[in-house]
C-alpha positions as CSV (number, residue, x, y, z in Angstrom):
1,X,-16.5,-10.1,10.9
2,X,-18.5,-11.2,8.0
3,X,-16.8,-13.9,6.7
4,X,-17.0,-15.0,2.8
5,X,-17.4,-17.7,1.1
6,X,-14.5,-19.5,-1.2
7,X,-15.8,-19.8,-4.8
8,X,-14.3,-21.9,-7.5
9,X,-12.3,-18.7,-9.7
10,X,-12.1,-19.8,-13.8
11,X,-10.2,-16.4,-15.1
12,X,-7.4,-17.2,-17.5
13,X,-3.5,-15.9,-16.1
14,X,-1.5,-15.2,-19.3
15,X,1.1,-17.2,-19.3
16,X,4.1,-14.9,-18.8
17,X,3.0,-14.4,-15.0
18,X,3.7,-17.9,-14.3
19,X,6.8,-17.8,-13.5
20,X,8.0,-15.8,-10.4
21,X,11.1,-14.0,-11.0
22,X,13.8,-14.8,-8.8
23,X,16.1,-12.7,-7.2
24,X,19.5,-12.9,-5.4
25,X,20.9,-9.2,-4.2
26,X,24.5,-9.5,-3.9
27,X,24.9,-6.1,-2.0
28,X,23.7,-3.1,0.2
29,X,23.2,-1.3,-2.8
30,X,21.1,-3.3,-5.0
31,X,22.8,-4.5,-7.3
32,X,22.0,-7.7,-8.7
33,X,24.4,-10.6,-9.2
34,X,23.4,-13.4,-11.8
35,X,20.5,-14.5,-11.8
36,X,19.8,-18.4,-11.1
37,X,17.8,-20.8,-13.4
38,X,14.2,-21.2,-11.4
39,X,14.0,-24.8,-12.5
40,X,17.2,-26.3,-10.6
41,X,15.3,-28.3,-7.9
42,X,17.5,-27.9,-5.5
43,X,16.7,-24.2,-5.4
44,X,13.0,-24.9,-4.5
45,X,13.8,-27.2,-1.5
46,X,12.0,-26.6,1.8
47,X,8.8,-24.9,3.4
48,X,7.4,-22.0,1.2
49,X,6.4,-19.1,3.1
50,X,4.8,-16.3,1.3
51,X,5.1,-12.8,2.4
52,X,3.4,-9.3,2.3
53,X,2.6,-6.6,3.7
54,X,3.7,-2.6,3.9
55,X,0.7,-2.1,0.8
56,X,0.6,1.6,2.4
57,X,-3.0,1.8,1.7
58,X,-3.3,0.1,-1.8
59,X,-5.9,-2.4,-1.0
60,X,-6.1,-2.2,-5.0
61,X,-4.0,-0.4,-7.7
62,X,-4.8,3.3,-8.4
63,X,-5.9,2.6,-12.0
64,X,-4.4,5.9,-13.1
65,X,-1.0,5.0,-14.8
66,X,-0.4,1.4,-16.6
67,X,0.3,-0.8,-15.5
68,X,-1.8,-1.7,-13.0
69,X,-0.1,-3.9,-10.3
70,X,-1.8,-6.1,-7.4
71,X,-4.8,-5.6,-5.8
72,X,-6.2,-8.1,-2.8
73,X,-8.6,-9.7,-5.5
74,X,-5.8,-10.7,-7.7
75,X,-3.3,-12.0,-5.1
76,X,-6.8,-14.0,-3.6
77,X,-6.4,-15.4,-6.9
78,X,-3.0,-16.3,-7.3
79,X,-2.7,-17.7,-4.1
80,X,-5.8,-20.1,-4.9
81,X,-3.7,-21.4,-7.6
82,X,-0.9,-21.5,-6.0
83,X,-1.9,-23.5,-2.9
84,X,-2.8,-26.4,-5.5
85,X,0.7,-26.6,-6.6
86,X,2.3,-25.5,-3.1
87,X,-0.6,-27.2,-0.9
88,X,1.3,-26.8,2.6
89,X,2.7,-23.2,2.0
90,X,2.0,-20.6,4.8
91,X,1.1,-17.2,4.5
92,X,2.0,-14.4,6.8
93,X,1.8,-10.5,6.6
94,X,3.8,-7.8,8.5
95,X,1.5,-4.9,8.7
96,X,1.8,-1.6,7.5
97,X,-1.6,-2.0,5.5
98,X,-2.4,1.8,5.9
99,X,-0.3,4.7,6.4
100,X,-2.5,6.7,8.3
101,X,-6.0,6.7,10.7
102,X,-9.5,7.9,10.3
103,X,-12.8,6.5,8.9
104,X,-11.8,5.4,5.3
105,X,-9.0,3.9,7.1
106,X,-10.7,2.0,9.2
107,X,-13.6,0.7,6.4
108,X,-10.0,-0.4,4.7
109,X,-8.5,-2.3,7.4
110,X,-11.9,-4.1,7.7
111,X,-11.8,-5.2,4.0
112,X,-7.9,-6.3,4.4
113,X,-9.1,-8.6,7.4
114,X,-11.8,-9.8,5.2
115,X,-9.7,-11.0,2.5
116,X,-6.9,-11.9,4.7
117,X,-9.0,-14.2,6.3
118,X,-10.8,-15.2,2.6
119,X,-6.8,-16.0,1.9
120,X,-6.3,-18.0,4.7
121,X,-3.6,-15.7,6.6
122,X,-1.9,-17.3,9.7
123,X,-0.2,-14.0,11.5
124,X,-0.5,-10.5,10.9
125,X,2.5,-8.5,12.6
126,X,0.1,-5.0,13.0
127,X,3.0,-2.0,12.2
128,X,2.6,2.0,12.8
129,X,0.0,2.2,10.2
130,X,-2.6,0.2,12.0
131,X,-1.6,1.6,15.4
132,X,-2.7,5.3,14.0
133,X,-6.2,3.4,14.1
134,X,-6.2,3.5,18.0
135,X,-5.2,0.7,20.1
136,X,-8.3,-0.1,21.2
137,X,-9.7,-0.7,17.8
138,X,-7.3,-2.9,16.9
139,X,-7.8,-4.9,20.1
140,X,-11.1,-5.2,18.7
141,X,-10.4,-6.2,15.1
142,X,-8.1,-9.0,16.6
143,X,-10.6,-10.8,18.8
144,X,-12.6,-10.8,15.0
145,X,-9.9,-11.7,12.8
146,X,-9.5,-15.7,12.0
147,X,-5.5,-15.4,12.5
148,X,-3.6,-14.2,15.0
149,X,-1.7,-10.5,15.4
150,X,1.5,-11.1,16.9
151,X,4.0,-8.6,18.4
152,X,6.6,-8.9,21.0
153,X,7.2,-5.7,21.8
154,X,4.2,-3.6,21.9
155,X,2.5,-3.4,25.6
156,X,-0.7,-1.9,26.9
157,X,-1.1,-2.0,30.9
158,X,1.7,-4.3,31.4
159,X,0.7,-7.1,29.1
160,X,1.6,-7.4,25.4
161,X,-1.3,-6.1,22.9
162,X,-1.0,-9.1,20.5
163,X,0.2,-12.7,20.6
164,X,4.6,-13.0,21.3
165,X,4.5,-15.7,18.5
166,X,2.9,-18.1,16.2
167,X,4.5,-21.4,15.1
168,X,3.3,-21.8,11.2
169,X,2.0,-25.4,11.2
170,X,3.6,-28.4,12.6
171,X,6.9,-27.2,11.6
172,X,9.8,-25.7,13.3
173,X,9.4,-22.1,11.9
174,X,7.8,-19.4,14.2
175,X,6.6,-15.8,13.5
176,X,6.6,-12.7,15.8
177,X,6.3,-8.8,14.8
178,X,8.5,-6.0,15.7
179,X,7.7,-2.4,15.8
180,X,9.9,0.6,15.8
181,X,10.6,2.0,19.3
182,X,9.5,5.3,17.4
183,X,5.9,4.2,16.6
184,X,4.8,4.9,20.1
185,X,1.0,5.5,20.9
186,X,-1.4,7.0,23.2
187,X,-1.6,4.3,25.8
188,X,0.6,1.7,24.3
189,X,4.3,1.3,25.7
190,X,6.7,0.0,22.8
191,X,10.1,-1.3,24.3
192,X,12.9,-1.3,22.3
193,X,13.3,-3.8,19.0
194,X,16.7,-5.4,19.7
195,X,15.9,-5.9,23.3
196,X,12.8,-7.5,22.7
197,X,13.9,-10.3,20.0
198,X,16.8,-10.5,22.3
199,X,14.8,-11.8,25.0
200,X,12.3,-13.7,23.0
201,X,15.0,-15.6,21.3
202,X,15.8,-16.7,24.5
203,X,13.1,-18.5,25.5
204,X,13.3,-20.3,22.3
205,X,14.8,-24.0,21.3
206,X,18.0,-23.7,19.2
207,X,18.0,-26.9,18.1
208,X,14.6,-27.1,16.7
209,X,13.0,-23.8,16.3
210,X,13.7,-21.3,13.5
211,X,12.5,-17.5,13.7
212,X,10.8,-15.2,11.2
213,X,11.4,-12.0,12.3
214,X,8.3,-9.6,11.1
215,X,10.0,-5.9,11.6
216,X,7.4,-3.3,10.1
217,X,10.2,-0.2,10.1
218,X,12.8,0.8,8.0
219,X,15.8,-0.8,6.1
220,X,18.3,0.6,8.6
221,X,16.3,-0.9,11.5
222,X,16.0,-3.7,10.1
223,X,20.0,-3.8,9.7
224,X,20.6,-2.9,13.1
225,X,18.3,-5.6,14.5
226,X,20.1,-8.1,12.6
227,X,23.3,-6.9,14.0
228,X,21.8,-7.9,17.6
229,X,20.9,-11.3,17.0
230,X,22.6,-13.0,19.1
231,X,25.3,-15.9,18.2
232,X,23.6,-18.3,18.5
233,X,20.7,-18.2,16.5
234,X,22.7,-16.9,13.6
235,X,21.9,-19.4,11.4
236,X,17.8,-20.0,12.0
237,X,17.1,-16.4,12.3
238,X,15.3,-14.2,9.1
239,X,14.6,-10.7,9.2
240,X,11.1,-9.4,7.0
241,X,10.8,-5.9,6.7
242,X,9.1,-3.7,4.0
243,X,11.4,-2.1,2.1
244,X,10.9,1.1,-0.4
245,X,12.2,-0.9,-3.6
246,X,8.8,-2.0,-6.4
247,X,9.8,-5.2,-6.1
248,X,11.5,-7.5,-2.7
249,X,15.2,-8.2,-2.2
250,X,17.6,-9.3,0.0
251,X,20.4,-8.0,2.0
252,X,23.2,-10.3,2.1
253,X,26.0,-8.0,3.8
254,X,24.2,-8.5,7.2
255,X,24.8,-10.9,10.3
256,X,21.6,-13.1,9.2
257,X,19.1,-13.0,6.1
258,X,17.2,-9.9,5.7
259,X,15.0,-9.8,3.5
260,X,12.0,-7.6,2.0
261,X,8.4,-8.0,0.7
262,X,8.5,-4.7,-1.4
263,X,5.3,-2.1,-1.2
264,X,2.0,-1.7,-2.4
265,X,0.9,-4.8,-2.3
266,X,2.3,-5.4,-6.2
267,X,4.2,-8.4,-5.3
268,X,4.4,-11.9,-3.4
269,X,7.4,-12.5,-1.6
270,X,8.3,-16.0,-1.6
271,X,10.6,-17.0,1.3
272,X,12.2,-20.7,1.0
273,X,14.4,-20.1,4.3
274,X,15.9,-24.0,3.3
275,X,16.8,-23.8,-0.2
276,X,19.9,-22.8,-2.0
277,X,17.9,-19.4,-3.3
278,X,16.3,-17.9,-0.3
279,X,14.1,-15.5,-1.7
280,X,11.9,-15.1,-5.3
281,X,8.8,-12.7,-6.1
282,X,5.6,-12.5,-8.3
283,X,4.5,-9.5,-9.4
284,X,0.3,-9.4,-9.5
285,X,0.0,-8.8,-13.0
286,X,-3.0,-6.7,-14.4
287,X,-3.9,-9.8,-16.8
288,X,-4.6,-11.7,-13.4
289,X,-8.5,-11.9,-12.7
290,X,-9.4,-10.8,-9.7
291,X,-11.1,-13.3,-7.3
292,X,-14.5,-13.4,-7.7
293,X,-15.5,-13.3,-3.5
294,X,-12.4,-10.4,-2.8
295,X,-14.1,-8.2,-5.9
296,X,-17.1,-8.6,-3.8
297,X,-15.4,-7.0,-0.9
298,X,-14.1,-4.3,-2.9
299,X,-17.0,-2.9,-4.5
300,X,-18.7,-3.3,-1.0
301,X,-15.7,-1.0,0.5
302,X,-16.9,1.1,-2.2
303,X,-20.3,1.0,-2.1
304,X,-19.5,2.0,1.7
305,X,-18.1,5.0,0.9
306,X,-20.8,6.4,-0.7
307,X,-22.9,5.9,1.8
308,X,-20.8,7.6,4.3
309,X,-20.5,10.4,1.8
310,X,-17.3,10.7,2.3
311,X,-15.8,13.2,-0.1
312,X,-18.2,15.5,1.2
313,X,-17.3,14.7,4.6
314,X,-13.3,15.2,3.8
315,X,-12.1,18.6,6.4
316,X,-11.8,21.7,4.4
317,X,-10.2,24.7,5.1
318,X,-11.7,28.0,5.7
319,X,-11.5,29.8,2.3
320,X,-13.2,33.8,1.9
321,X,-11.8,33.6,-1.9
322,X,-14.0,31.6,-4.7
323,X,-13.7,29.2,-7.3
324,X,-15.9,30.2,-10.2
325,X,-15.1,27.6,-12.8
326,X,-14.4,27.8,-16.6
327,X,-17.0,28.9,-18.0
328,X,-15.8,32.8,-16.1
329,X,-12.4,32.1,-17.2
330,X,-13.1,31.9,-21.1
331,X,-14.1,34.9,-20.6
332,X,-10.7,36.4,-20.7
333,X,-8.6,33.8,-21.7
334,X,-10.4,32.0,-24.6
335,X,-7.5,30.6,-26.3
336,X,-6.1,29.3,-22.9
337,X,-9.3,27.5,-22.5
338,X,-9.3,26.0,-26.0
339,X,-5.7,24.4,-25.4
340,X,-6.7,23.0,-22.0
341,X,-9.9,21.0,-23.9
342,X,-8.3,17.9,-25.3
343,X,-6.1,17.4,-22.3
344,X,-7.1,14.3,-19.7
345,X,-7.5,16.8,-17.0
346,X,-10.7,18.1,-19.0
347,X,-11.7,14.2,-18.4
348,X,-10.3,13.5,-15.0
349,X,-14.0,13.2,-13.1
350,X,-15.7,10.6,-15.7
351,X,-12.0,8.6,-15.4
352,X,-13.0,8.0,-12.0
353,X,-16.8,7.8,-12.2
354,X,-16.4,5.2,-14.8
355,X,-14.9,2.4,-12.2
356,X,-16.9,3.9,-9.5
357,X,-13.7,5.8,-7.8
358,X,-15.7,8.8,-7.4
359,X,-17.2,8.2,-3.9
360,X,-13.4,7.8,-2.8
361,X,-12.0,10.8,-1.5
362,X,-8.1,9.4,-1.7
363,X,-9.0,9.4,-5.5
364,X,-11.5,12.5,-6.1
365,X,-8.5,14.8,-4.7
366,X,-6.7,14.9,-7.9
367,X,-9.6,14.6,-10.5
368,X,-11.7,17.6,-9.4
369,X,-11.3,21.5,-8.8
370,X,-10.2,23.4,-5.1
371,X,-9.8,19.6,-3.4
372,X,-9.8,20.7,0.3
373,X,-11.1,24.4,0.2
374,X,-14.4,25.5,1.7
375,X,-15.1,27.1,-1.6
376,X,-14.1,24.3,-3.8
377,X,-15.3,20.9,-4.9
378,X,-17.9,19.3,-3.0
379,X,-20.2,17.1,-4.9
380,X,-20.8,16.5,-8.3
381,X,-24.2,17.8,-7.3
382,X,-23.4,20.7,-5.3
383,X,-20.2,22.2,-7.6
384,X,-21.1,20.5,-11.1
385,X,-18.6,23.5,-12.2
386,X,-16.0,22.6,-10.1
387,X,-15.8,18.2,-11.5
388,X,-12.6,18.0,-13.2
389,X,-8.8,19.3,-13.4
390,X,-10.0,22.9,-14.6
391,X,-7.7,26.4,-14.3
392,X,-8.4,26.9,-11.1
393,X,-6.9,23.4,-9.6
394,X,-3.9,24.9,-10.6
395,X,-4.0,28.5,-10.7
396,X,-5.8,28.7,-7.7
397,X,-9.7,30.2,-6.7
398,X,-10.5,33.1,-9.3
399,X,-12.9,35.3,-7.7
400,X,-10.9,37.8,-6.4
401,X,-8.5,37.5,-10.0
402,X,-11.6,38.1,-12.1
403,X,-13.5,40.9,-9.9
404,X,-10.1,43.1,-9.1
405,X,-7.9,42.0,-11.5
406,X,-5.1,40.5,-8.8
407,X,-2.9,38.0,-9.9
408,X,-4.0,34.4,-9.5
409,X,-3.0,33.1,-6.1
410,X,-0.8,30.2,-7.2
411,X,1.4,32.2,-9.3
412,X,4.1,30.9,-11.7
413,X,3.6,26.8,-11.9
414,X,5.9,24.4,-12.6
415,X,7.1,21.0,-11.8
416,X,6.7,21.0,-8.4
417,X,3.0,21.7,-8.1
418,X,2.3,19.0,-10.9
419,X,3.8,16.3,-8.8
420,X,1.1,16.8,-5.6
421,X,-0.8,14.8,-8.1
422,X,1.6,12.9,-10.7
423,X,3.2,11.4,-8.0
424,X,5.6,8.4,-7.7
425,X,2.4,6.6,-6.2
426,X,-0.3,7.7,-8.9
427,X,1.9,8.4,-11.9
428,X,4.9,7.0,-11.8
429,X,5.9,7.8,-15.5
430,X,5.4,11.5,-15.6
431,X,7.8,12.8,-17.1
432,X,7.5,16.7,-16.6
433,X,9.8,17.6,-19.4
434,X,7.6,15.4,-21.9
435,X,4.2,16.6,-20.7
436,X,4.5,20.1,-19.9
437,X,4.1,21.0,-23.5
438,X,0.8,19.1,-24.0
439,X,-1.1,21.5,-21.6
440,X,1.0,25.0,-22.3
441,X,-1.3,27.4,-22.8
442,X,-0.2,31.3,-23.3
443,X,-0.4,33.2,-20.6
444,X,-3.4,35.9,-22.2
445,X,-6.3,35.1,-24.0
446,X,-8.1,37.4,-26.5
């Protein structure tokens, strides 16, 4: 693995993102009790460990909605900083970088290992995302990466796939990584959860060692695992798992500490497993610069992309009916067409060819015309007619509308075909009620 160098970053943090907000859940459900004062000592004491993990693919923030939060380069550039101030913190992540497998996947992972290793990672727990890679390749990624992966209970052939543990530093705490029992893959046996930390806490020293548990599954598995800790480790043992919350949290109702690192890769986690207040975040800010040597990687991911043409690459499925483009439907619907003009969607190509998003097909989905037909969008060079949110992305491929008058094959729209695109992920302030009327249109033209 190419490995990069460390460069001196001078970008300006405003100041409001100095200050991590701390957290203390008092129940299952969320809610919050009060919060505490961040500058009471005594709530700082201890080891810092910093968290993350379960990004679900965002190596970077979409871009599309504001604001903009996290991004490899900026936490490269938080941690910088913050390892002047915390100079013997450790730094650990429990997997779930991706969500799914295949080639952009893979070109993702790669950049994640570079910047994780940029960071100066000590374990990464690899969860059912990076299993959907293939074990194999992730036995090869490991033997590149400058940090362990480390799993207890995954097993290929009879012997584990990663490392059982790593001890961060000189100090008493050790990290190993659980997968769900459910994550099972071709070729890879994965024993059960609670058995496994079961066992591996018993070959562990109660008086001096303290665990940090990396689960990469759910909430309630991470629950019931805490349930099997056994008695005696009670007091040492902590529980990471992802979470589906923006930000972390912890879950106090439980037989030891479990806490989460939240998603997306928006926040830090910061785990002080000594001090008074366990758990505190920092959200990556938009106003953070991005490190100058992780910004590298990215634009190299996508400069990548584009080479491996990979929008024209994505699998489409076979379609007999065509997309024609607007110019046809003006045609007919002329004051339709006028109403549609000043709307984003008119726009939604250059958005993305302005920060060079256009080579990505995870982005070019929602920002062109007939994403995933064999008659729709392929190129900007190949369907010019076809480059931004036009009629057809939502009323479906016109040919057979405009040459024998059928109805258009998506029929009657409404909310639930806008959020395929204005998703929680991409758009989490849509509001459907405020932003239908900007793009009504009547239903006949001239």
């Amino acid at each position: 693995m190419r490995m990069y160098r460390r460069s001196e970053v001078s970008g300006l943090l405003v100041a409001s993102t100095l200050v991590a907000v701390t957290l203390a859940w008092g129940a299952l459900d969320g809610s919050p009790r009060a919060a505490v004062e961040p500058e009471d000592p005594s709530l700082l004491a201890g080891p810092l460990i910093v968290l993350t993990g379960n990004e679900k693919g965002f190596i970077r923030p979409c871009g599309c909605s504001k604001p903009a939060l996290g991004g490899v380069h900026r936490r490269a550039t938080w941690l910088e900083k913050l390892r002047k101030e915390e100079p013997g913190l450790h730094l650990v992540s429990l997997g779930n970088l991706l969500v799914k497998g295949g080639q952009q996947q893979r070109m993702k992972f790669e950049t994640f290992m570079m910047s994780m290793d940029l960071m100066g990672y000590q374990a990464l727990a690899p969860g059912p995302g990076e299993f959907s890679l293939g074990a194999d390749y992730l036995l090869q990624m490991r033997s590149f990466a400058s940090f362990p992966f480390v799993g207890c209970n995954a097993f290929k052939d009879g012997e584990r796939v990663f490392k059982e543990s790593v001890r961060l530093g000189d100090g008493p705490y050790l990290v190993t990584g659980l997968i769900p029992a459910v994550s099972g893959v071709e070729g890879v046996v994965i024993k059960d959860p609670a058995t496994s930390l079961t066992e591996w806490l018993g070959t562990l020293d109660a008086n001096h060692d303290r665990p940090v548990v990396l689960f990469n599954g759910d909430r309630k598995g991470a629950v019931a695992l805490a349930a099997a800790v056994p008695e005696a480790w009670r007091g040492q043992t902590v529980i990471v798992f992802g979470g589906a919350f923006d930000g972390p949290f912890e879950l106090t109702d439980t037989a030891v500490p479990v806490v989460s690192v939240g998603s997306k890769g928006r926040f830090l986690a910061y785990l002080r497993p000594e001090a008074k207040t366990r758990l505190s975040h920092f959200r990556l800010e938009e106003e953070i610069v991005g490190h100058e040597d992780v910004s590298m990687m990215l634009d190299g991911y996508r400069q990548s992309l584009a080479d491996e043409k990979l929008v024209e690459k994505y699998p489409r499925r076979p379609l007999e009916n065509g997309y024609l483009g607007d110019a046809s439907c003006v045609e007919c619907h002329e004051d339709s067409c006028k109403a549609l003009d000043p709307t984003p969607h008119e726009h939604a190509w250059a958005s993305i060819k302005e920060t060079n998003d256009h080579h990505d097909p995870e982005c070019a989905s929602c920002h062109v015309t007939g994403w995933g037909d064999s008659t729709g969008f392929l190129s900007e060079a190949k369907t010019p007619k076809l480059i931004n949110v036009t009629c057809e992305a939502c009323h479906g491929p016109g040919e057979e509308h405009a040459n024998i008058q059928t109805k258009t094959p998506n029929g009657k729209l409404g909310k639930n075909f806008c959020v395929r695109c204005h998703d929680p992920d991409n758009s989490p302030h849509f509001d459907f009620a405020k932003y239908w009327p900007k793009i009504a249109h009547p239903p006949e033209g001239k």
